[in-house]
DRENMARRO-186508 format. One record per residue: residue in one letter; x negated, y negated, z of N, C-alpha, C in turn. Coordinates in nm, 3 decimals, padded with zeros to 5 digits. Each point is the difference from the previous one (the first is absolute). Example, Ala and Ser with C-alpha at 12.3 -4.5 7.8 and 13.67 -1.06 7.14 Angstrom:
BEGIN
{node 'a', {-01.319, 00.569, 00.780}, {00.089, -00.119, 00.000}, {-00.090, -00.120, 00.000}}
{node 's', {00.035, -00.105, -00.072}, {-00.082, -00.119, 00.006}, {00.077, -00.109, 00.073}}
END
This chain:
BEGIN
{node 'x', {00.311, -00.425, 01.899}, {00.001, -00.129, 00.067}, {-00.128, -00.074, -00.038}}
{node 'x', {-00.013, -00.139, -00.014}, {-00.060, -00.041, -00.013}, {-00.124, -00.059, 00.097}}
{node 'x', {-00.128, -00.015, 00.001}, {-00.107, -00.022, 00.081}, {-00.033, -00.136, -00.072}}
{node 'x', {00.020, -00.126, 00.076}, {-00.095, -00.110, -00.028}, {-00.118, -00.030, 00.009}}
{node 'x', {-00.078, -00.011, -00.120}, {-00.138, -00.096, 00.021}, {-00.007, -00.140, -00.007}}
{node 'x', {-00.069, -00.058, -00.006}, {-00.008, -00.172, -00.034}, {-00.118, -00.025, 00.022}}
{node 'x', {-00.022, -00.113, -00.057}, {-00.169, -00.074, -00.013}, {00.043, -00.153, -00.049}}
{node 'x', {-00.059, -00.056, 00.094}, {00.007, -00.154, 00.052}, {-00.129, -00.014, -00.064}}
{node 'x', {00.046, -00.160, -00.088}, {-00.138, -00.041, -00.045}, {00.059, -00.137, -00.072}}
{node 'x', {-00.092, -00.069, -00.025}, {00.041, -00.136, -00.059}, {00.017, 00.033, -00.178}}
{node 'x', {00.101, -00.113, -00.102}, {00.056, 00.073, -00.095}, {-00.132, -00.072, -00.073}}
{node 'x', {-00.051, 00.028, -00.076}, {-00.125, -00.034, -00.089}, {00.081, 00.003, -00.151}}
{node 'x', {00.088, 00.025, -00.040}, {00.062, 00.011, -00.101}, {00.095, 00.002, -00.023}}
{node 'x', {00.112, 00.014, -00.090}, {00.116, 00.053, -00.059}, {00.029, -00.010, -00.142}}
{node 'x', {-00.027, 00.132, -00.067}, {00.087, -00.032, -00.121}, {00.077, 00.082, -00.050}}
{node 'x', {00.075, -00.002, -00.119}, {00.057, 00.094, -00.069}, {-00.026, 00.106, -00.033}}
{node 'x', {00.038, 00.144, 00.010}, {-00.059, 00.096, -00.039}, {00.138, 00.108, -00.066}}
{node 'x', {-00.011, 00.015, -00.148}, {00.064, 00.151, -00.053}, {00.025, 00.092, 00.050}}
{node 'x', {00.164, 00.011, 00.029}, {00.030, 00.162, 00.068}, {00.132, 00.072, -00.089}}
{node 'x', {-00.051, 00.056, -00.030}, {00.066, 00.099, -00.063}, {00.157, -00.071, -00.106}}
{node 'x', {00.080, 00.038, 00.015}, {00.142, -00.080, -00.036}, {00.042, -00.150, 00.089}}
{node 'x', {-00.082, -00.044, 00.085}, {00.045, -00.091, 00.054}, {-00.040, -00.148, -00.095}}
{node 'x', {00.113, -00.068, 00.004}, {-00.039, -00.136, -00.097}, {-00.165, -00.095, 00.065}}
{node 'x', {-00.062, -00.029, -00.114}, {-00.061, -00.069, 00.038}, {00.021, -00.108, 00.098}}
{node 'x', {-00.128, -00.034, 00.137}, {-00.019, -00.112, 00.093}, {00.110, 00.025, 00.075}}
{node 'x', {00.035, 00.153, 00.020}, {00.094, 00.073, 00.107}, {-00.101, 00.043, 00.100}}
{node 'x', {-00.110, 00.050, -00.024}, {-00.125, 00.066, 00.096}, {-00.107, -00.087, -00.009}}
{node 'x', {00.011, 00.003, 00.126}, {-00.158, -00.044, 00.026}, {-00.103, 00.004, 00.098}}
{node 'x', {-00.129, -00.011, -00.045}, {-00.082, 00.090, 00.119}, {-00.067, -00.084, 00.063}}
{node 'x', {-00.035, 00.006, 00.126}, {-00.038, -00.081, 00.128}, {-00.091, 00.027, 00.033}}
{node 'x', {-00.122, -00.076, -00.012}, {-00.106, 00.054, 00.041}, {-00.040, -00.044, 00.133}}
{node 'x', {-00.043, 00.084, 00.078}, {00.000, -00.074, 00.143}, {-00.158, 00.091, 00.078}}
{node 'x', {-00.083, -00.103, 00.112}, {-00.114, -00.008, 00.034}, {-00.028, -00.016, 00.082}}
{node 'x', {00.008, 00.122, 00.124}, {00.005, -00.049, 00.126}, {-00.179, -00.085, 00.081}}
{node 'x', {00.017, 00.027, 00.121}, {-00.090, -00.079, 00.056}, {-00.127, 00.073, -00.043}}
{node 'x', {-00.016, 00.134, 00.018}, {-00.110, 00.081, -00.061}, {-00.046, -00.023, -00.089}}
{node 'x', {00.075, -00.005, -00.115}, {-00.022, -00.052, -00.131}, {00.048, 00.168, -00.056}}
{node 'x', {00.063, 00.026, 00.044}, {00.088, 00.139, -00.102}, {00.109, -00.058, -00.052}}
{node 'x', {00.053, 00.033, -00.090}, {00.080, -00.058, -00.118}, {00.067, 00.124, -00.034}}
{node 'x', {00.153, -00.042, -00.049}, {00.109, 00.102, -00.036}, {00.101, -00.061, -00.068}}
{node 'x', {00.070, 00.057, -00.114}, {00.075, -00.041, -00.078}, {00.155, 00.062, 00.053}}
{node 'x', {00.056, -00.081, -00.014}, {00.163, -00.011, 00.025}, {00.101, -00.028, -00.141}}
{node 'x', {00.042, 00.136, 00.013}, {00.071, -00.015, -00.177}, {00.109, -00.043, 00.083}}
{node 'x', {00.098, -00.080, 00.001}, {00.115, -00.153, -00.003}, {00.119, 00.061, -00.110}}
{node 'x', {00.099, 00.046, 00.008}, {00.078, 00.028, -00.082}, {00.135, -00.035, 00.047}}
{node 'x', {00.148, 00.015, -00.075}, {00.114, -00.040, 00.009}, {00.033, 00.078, 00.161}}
{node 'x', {-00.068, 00.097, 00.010}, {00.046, 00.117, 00.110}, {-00.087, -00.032, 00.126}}
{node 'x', {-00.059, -00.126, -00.025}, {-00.052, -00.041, 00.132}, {00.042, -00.042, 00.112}}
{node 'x', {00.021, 00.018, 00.125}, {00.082, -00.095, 00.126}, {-00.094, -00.084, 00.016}}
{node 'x', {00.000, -00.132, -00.037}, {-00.111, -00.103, 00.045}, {00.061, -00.133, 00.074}}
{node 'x', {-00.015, 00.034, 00.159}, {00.067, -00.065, 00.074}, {00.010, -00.141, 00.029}}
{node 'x', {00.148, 00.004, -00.013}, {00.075, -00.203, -00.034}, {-00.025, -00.026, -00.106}}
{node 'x', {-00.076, 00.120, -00.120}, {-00.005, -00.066, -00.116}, {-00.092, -00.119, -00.026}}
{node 'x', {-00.109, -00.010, 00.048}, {-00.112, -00.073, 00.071}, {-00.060, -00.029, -00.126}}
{node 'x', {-00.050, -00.057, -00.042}, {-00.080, 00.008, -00.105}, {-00.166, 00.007, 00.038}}
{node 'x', {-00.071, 00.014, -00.047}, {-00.145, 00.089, 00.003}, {-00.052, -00.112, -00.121}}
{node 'x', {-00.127, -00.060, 00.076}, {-00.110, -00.058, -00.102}, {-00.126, -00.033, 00.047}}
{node 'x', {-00.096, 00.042, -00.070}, {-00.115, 00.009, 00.011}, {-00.046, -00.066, 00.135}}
{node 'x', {-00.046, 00.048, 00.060}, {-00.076, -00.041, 00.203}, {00.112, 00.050, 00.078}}
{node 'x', {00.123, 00.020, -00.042}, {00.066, 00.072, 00.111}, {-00.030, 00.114, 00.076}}
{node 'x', {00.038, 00.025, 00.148}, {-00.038, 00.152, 00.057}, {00.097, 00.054, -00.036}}
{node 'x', {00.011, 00.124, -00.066}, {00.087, 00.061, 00.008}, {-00.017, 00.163, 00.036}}
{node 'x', {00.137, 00.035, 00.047}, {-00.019, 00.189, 00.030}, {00.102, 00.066, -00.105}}
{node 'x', {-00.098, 00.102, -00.082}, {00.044, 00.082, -00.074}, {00.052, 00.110, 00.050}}
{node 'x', {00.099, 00.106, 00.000}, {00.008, 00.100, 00.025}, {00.059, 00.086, -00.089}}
{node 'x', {-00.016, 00.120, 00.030}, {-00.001, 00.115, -00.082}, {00.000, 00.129, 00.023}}
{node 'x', {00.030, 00.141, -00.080}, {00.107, 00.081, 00.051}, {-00.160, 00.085, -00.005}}
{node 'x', {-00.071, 00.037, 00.138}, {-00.138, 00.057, -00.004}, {-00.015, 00.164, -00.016}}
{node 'x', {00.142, 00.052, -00.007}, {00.009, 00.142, -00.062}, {00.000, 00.020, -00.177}}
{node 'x', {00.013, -00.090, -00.015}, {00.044, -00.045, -00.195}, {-00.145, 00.103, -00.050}}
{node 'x', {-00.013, 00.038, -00.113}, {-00.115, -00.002, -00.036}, {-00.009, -00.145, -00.103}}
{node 'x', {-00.158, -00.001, 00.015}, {-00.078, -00.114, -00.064}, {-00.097, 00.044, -00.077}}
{node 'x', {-00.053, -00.104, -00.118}, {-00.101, -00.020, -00.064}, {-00.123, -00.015, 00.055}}
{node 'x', {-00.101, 00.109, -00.051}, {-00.097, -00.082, 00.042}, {-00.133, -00.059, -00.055}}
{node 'x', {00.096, -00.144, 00.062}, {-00.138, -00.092, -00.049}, {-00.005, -00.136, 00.117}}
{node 'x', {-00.094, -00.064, -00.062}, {-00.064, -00.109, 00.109}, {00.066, -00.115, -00.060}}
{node 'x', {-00.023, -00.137, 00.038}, {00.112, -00.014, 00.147}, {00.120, 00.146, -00.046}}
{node 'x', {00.050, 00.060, 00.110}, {00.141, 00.056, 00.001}, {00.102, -00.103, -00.068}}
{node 'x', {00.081, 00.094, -00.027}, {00.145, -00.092, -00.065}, {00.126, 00.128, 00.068}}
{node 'x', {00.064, -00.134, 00.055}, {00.085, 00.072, 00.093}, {00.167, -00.064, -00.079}}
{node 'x', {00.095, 00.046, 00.004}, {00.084, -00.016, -00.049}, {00.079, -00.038, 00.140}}
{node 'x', {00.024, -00.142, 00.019}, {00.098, -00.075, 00.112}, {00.117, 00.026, 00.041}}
{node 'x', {00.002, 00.075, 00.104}, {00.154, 00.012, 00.035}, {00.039, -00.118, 00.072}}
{node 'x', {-00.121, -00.072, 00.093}, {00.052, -00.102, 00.039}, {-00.121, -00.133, 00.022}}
{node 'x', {00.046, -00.079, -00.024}, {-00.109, -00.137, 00.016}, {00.049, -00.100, 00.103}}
{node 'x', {-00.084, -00.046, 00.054}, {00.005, -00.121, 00.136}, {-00.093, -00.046, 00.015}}
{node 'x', {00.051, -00.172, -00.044}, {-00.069, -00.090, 00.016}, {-00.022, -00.064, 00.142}}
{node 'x', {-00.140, 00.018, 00.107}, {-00.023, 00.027, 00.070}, {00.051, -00.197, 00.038}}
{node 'x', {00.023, 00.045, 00.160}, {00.070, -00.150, 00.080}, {-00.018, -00.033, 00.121}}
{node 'x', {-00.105, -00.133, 00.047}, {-00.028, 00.038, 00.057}, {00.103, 00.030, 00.163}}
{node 'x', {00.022, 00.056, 00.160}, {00.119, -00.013, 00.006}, {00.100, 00.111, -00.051}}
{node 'x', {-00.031, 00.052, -00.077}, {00.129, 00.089, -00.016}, {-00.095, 00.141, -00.051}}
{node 'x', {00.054, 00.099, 00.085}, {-00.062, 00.146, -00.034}, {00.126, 00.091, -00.102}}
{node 'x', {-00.032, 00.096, -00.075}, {00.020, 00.046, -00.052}, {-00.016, 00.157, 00.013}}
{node 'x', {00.087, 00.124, 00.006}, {-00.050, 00.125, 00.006}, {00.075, 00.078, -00.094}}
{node 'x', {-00.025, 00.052, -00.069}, {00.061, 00.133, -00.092}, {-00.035, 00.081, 00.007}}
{node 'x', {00.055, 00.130, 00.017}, {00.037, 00.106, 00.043}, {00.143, 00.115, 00.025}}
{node 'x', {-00.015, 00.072, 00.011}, {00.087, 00.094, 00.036}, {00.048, -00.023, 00.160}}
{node 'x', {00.144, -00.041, 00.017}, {00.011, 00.031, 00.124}, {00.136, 00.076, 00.005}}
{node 'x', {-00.019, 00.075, 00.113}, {00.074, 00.149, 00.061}, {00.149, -00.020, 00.032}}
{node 'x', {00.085, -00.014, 00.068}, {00.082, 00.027, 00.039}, {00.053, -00.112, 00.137}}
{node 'x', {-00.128, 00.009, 00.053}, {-00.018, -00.073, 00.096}, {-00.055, -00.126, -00.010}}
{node 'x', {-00.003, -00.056, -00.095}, {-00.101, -00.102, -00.075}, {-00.193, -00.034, 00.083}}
{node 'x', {00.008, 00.134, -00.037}, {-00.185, 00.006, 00.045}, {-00.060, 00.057, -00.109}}
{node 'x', {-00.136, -00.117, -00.076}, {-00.034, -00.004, -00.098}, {-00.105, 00.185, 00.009}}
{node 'x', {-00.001, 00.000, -00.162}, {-00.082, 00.133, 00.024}, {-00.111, 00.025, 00.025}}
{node 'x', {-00.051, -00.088, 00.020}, {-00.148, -00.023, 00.065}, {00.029, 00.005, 00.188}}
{node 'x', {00.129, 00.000, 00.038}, {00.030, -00.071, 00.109}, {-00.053, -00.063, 00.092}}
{node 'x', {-00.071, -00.156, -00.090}, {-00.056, -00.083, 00.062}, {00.106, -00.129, 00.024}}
{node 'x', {00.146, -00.011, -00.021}, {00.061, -00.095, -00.009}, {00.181, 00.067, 00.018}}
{node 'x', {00.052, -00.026, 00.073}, {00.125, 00.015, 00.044}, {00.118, -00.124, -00.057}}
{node 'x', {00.093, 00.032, -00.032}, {00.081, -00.153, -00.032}, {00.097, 00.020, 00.093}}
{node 'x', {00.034, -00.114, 00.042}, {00.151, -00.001, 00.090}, {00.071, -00.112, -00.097}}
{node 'x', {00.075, -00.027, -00.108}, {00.115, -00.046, -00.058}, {00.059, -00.110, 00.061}}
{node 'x', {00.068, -00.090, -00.022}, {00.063, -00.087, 00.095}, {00.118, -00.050, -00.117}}
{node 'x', {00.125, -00.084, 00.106}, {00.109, -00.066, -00.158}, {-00.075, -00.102, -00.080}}
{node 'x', {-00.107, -00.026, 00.032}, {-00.077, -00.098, -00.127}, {-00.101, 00.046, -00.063}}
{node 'x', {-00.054, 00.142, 00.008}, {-00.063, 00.060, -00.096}, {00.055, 00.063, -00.114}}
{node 'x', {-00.059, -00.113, -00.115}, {00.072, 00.017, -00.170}, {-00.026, 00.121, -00.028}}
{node 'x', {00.063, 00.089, -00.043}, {00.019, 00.169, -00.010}, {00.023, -00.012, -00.166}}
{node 'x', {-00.083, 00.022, -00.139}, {00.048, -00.050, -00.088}, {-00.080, 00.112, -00.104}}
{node 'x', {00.045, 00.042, -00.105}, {-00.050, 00.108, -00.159}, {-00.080, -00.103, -00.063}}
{node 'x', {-00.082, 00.067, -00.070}, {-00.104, -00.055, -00.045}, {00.058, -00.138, -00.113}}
{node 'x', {00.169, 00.035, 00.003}, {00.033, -00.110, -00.136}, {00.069, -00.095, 00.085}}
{node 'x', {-00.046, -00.034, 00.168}, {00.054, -00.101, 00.033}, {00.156, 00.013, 00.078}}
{node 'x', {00.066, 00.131, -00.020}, {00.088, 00.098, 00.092}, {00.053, -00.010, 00.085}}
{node 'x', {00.073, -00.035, 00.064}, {00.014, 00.063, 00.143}, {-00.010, 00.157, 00.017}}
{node 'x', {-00.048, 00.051, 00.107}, {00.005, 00.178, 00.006}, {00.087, 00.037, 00.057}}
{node 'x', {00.073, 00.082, -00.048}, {00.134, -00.017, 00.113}, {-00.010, 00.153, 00.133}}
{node 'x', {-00.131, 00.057, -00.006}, {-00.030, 00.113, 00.087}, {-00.083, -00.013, 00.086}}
{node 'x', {-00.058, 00.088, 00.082}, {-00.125, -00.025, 00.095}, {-00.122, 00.020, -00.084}}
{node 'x', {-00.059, -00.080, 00.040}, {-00.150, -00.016, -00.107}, {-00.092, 00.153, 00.028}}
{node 'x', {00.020, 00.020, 00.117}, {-00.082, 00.154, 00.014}, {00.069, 00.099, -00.084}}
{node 'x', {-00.192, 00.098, 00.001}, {00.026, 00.084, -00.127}, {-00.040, -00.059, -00.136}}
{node 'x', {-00.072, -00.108, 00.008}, {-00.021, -00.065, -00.169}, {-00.140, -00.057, 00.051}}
{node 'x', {-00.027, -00.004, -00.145}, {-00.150, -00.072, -00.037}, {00.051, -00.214, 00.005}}
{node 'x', {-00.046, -00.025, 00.128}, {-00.001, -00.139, -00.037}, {-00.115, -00.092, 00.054}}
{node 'x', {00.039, -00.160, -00.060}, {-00.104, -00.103, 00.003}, {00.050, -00.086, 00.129}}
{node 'x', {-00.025, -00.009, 00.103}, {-00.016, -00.070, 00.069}, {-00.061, -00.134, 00.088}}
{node 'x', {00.079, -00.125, -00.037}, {-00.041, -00.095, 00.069}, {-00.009, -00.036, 00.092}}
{node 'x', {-00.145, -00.015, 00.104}, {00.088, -00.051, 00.124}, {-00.132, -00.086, 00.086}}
{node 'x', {00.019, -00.059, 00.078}, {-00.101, -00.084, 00.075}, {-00.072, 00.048, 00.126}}
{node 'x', {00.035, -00.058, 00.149}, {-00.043, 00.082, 00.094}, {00.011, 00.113, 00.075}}
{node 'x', {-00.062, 00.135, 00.000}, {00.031, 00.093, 00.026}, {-00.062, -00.004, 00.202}}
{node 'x', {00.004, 00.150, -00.001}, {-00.049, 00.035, 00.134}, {-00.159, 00.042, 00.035}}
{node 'x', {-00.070, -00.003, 00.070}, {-00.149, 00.064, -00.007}, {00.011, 00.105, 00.030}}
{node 'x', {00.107, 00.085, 00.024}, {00.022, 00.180, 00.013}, {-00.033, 00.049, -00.108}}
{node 'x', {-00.038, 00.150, 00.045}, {-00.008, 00.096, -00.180}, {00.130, 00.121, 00.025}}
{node 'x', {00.100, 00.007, -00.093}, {00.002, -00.126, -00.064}, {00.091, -00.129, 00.000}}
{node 'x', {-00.105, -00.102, -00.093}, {00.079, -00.122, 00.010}, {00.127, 00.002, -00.004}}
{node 'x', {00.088, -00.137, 00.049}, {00.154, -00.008, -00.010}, {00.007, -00.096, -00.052}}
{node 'x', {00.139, -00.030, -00.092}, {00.040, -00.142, -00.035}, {00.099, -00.016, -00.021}}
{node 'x', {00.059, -00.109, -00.022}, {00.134, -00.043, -00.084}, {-00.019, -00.016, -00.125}}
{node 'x', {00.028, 00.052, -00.063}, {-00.053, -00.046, -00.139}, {00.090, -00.151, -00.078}}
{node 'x', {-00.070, -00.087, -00.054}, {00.086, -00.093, -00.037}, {00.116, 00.056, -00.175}}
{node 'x', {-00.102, 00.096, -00.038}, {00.083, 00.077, -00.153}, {-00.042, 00.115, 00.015}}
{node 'x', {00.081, 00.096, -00.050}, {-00.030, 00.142, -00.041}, {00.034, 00.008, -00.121}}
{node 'x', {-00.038, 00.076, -00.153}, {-00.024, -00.006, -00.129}, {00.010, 00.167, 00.007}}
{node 'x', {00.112, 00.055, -00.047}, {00.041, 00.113, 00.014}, {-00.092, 00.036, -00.167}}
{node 'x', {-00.094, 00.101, -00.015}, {-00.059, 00.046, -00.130}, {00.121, 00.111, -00.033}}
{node 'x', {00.059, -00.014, -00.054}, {00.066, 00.151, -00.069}, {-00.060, 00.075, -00.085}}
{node 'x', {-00.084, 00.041, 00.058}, {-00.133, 00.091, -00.104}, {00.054, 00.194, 00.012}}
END
């Protein structure tokens, strides 16, 4: 199963970068700089979920995430290979993660309760036609509860089929 990391930081860059068999100005890496001033690279590839398809340019906030059991390279800034990108809004929260059965994230800091207008949808835009618990997903949603843990409706759920 997979364990999410992420690192929020403003994008200071983007360009093209060589991967293996993939056609050129298919990858590309994101350089991003949070408030600290730590910096991390985001390799951007065809296999990315980058939510609404948002586009990313230089001063945007954005949140990288990434599979934090993977092994990595090491070097400075890190270069993390994107499972998922979000262009930060302000107004609208965002959580990815693993949630259970019960839809309680694996951190279980956030609970979902579903409703008939929460878009339930595969990363290619989908409808899902199952219960979202039990999967790795991206979740949109606005005001939650001040309990731990939080509750919400979510306005989308983004089923990862990882």
């Amino acid at each position: 199963m997979i364990s999410f990391g992420s690192f929020t930081g403003r994008v200071m860059g983007i360009r093209n970068v060589a991967s293996g068999n993939v056609r050129e100005g298919c990858v590309q890496m994101v350089e991003l700089q949070n408030d600290e001033g730590d910096l991390a690279h985001f390799i951007v590839s065809p296999d990315t979920y980058v939510l609404g398809q948002e586009m990313m340019s230089a001063g945007d906030i954005v949140t990288g995430y990434y599979d934090a059991g993977a092994p990595m390279i090491l070097i400075y800034p890190p270069q993390y290979p994107a499972l998922v990108m979000v262009k930060e809004t302000a107004g609208r929260h965002v959580k990815v993660s693993y949630f259970n059965k019960d839809l309680v994230s694996e951190d279980n800091r956030l609970v979902l309760h579903p409703d008939a207008y929460t878009r339930i949808v595969t990363t290619n835009g989908q409808a899902f036609m199952a219960r979202p618990g039990d999967h790795h997903l991206v979740v949109v949603y606005g005001p939650s509860t001040k309990s731990i843990p939080a509750q919400t409706v979510p306005y989308q759920i983004v089923v990862l089929c990882l």
